[in-house]
C-alpha positions, -999 to +999 in steps of 0.1 A: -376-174+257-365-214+258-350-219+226-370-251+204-348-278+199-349-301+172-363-331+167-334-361+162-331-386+133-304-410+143-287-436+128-281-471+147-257-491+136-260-527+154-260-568+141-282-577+173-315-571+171-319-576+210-297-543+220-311-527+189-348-529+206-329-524+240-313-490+228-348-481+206-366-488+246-339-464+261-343-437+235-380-437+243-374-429+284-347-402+277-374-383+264-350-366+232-373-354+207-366-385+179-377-378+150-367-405+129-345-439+138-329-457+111-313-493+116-279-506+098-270-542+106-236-541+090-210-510+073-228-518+038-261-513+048-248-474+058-235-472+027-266-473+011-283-450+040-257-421+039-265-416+004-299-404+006-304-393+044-289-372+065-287-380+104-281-355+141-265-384+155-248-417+149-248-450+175-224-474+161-211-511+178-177-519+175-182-557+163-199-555+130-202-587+105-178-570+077-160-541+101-142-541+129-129-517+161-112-483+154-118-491+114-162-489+119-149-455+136-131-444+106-153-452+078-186-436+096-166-407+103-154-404+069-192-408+055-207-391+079-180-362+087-205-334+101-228-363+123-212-369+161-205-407+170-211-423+200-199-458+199-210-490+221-187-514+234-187-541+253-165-545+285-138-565+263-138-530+241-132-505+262-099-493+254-110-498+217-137-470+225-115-447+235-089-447+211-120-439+186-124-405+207-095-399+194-105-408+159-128-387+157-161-402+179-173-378+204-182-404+231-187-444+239-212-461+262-207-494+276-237-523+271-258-528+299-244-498+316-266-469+309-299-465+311-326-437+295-309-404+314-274-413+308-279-420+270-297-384+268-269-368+285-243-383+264-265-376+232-269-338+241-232-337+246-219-353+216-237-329+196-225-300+215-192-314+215-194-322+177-204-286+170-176-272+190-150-294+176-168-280+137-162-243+153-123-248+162-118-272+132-137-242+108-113-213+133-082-233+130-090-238+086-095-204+086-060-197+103-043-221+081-059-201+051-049-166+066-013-183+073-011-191+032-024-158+023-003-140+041+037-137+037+040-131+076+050-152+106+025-157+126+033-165+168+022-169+197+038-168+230+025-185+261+038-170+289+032-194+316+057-222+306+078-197+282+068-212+249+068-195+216+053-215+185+060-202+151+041-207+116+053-224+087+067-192+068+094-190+101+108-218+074+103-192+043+112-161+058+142-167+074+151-202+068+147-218+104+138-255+109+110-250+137+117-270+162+123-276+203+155-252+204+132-222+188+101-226+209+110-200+238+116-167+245+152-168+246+162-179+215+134-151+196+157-122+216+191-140+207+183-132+172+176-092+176+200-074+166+225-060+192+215-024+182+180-033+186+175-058+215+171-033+244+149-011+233+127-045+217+127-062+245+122-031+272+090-020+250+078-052+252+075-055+292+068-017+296+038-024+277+025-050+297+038-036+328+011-007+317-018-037+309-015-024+272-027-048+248-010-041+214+026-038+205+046-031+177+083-024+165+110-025+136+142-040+142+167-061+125+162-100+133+193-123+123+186-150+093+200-189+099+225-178+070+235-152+094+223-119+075+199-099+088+164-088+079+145-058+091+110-069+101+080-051+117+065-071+143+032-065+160+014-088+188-017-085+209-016-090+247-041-111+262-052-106+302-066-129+324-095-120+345-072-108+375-055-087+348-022-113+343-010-109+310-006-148+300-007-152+263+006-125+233-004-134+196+014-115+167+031-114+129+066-107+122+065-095+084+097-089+066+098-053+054+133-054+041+129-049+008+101-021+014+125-003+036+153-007+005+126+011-015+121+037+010+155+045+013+160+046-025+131+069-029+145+094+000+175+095-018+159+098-049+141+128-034+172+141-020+187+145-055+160+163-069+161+189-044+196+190-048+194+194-088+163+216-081+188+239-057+217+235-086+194+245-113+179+274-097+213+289-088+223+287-125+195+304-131+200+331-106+231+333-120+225+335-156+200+363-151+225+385-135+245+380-158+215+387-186+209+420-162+245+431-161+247+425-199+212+444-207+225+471-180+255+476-197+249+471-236+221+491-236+206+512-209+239+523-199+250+530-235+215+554-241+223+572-207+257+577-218+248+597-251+220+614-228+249+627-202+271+639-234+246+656-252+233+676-219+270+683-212+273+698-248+243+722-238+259+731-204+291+744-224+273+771-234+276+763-277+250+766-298+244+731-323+221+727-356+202+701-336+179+698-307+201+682-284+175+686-250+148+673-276+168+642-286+180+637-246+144+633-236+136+610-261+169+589-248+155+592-215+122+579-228+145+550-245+156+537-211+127+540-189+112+518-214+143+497-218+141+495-175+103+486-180+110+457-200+140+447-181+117+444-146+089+431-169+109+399-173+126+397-137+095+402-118+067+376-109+037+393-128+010+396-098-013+367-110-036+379-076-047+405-098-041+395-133-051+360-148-027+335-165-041+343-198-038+386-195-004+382-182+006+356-209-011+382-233+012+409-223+043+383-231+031+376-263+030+413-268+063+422-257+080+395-276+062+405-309+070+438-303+108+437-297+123+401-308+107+402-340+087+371-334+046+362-345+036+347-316-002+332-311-016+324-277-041+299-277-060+290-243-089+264-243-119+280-231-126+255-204-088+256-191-094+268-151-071+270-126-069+284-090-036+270-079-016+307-086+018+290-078+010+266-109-001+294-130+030+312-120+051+282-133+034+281-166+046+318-169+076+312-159+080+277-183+065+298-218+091+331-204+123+304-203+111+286-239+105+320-256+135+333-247+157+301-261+137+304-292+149+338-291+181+330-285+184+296-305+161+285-329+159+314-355+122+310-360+097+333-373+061+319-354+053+303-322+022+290-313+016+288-276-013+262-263-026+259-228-056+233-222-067+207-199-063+174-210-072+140-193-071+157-160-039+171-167-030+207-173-009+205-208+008+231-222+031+231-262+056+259-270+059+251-307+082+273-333+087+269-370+130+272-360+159+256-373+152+223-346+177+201-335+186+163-329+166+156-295+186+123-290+219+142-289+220+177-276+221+180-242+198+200-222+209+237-219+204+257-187+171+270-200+157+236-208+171+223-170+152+251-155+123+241-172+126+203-161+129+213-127+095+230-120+078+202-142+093+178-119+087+197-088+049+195-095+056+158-106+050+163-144+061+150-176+081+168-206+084+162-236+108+178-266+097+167-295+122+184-326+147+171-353+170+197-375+152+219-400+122+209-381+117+232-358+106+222-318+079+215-299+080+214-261+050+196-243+043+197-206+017+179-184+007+187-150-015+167-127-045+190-127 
């Protein structure tokens, strides 16, 4: 299908009359589809045209009454900055016409030297040539707008003659002056890094050598202060139709201060797992000490009075009381004591119970022995199927009850699990004898605690002042 081409309006601009109905004559035998020819005798008159009509194409003479030369050139272009401009010259102005190529006209015809073809070819490609110029005058904007947005240095590296041209933000980055001695190859590699400059420089020809057309590396590239900066640098190989590289396009980007943050947070993440390893060996250590204690204080104790009172009935003597009788129920004492004692050392199997039946049989245990009132209260609409979590909400409300216990002298505790802003939340409050927050230091207990918050990346809170009792909040991501 032959594309329709559209008709021209045109804009002459010409004192003589004679080669105005000359060129009008031409126009006719080139056969362009004219749609509409307007007629300025002088720059004024196309001041008052360009105001309310717009024209495909612009004739202009170089002799006008009130402009002259390369300055009729200027002033059309500069009312007429989207319309190509072919200028006609006499013999005496032909250098004149083409230094106006240059300021912006797309072509010049001499008078009395063309005829109807030749002004239809040079019309045809003055458009053309105007709309090209519009495409790589819109492509190079759009560069220069991509080159402000962006923090980067932007090159490009012509292989042929060895020449690398930089961006403005070479300036910015790294505080080189771009000139002559920074426009090659050489001087780009002089500025790697020692460490670095092999391995740069090999990757880059191994991946042409493979006809690979992307590339990318970190290294350290020197500063004109002398310091060094860690940049990643990318580029884009391009191949010629034989398959010669002959041209790579990239951005260096400065990622020193990113990497700063990198390393900061891997050693910031190497600490926790240190503390996280610190706190859980306290732990470990504090409940074998609890076990030895309980072991010894207690269960040993009951088994001790159990082994006297059966070695009173091997001796043969009667006694008043039942001492078998009394020996069982000692027995009975310690497997209980033992129950309890595994109860609180042992992960409760949350495969088969939920958080709330295993939280229930806590509450029980500590209202039955510690002479506590404990409430549990669990929303409703708390759900969880993460049983590692739900195991660390044991774990947390086992560690705070046990402080209280221990600590706060308190005669309730209410225990609240909910979700909450898409967060799991959890308060272990108690009615106790409370302390200053902003001045006691964090026990072992409360450390343990503060290490599995963290380790799920959560948040707590102790909320408590003295006679005040204490409230400890915790939020999960749900």
């Amino acid at each position: 299908m032959i594309k329709e081409i559209k008709p021209y309006r045109l804009l002459v601009v010409e004192d003589n009359p004679g080669d105005f109905v000359l060129l009008k004559q031409y126009l006719k035998k080139s056969e362009l589809p004219v749609e509409k020819i307007l007629h300025a005798e002088n720059m004024a008159a196309v001041h008052a045209l360009v105001k309310n009509e717009d024209f495909d194409i612009a004739l202009l003479d170089l002799t006008l009454p009130d402009s002259e030369g390369t300055d009729s050139v200027i002033t059309l272009n500069r009312l007429l900055p989207n319309t190509p401009i072919i200028v006609l010259s006499g013999l005496s102005t032909i250098e004149i016409a083409t230094e106006s190529i240059s300021l912006g006209a797309q072509d010049y015809l001499v008078k009395g030297e063309f005829d109807g073809r030749l002004l239809a070819k040079i019309v045809q490609y003055s458009i053309e040539r105007k709309r090209t110029s519009e495409k790589l005058r819109e492509s190079y904007q759009r560069f220069e707008y991509l080159n402000k947005a962006t923090q980067d240095t932007i090159w490009e590296w012509d292989f042929k003659n060895d020449e690398v041209s930089y961006s403005p933000t070479l300036s910015t980055l790294f505080g080189y002056k771009i000139n002559e001695t920074i426009s090659n190859y050489d001087w780009w590699k002089e500025n790697i890094h020692v460490a670095d400059k092999d391995r740069v420089v090999g990757k880059i020809a191994q991946r042409i050598k493979d006809q690979k057309t992307s590339w990318e590396d970190e290294y350290l590239f020197r500063c004109a202060d002398g310091s060094y900066k860690h940049v990643f640098d990318r580029g884009y190989v391009l191949y010629n139709e034989a398959g010669e590289a002959y041209k790579m396009i990239g951005s260096m980007a400065d990622i020193t201060e990113r990497k700063k943050l990198r390393e900061e947070l891997m050693a910031q993440q190497l600490k926790q797992k240190e503390l996280i390893i610190e706190v859980t060996l306290l732990a470990q250590e504090k409940e074998r000490n609890e076990l030895g204690r309980e072991l010894h204080d207690n269960i040993n104790q009951i088994l001790a009075t159990v082994k006297m009172y059966i070695g009173l009935v091997r001796s043969g003597q009667k006694y008043e009381e039942d001492l078998l009788g009394k020996s069982y129920e000692y027995v009975n004492d310690a497997m209980e004591e033992l129950r309890k004692l595994s109860h609180s050392l042992v992960a409760p199997s949350l495969g088969d119970l939920s958080l709330s039946e295993a939280l229930q049989d806590l509450v029980h245990d500590t209202n039955l022995f510690k002479g506590l009132q404990v409430q549990l209260l669990i929303d409703e609409n708390y759900k969880e199927k993460d049983k590692s979590k739900e195991l660390m909400l044991y774990r947390i409300v086992q560690e705070q009850l046990n402080n209280i216990t221990k600590h706060a002298k308190a005669n309730t505790v209410v225990i609240t699990i909910k979700k909450d802003n898409n967060n799991l939340f959890l308060s272990v409050a108690d009615d106790g004898v409370g302390f200053d927050s902003t001045k006691k230091k964090k026990g072992i207990g409360l450390k343990n605690i503060s290490s599995r918050v963290e380790f799920y990346s959560g948040k707590m809170n102790i909320i408590s002042s003295p006679g005040e009792g204490c409230a400890m909040e915790v939020y999960i991501p749900a």
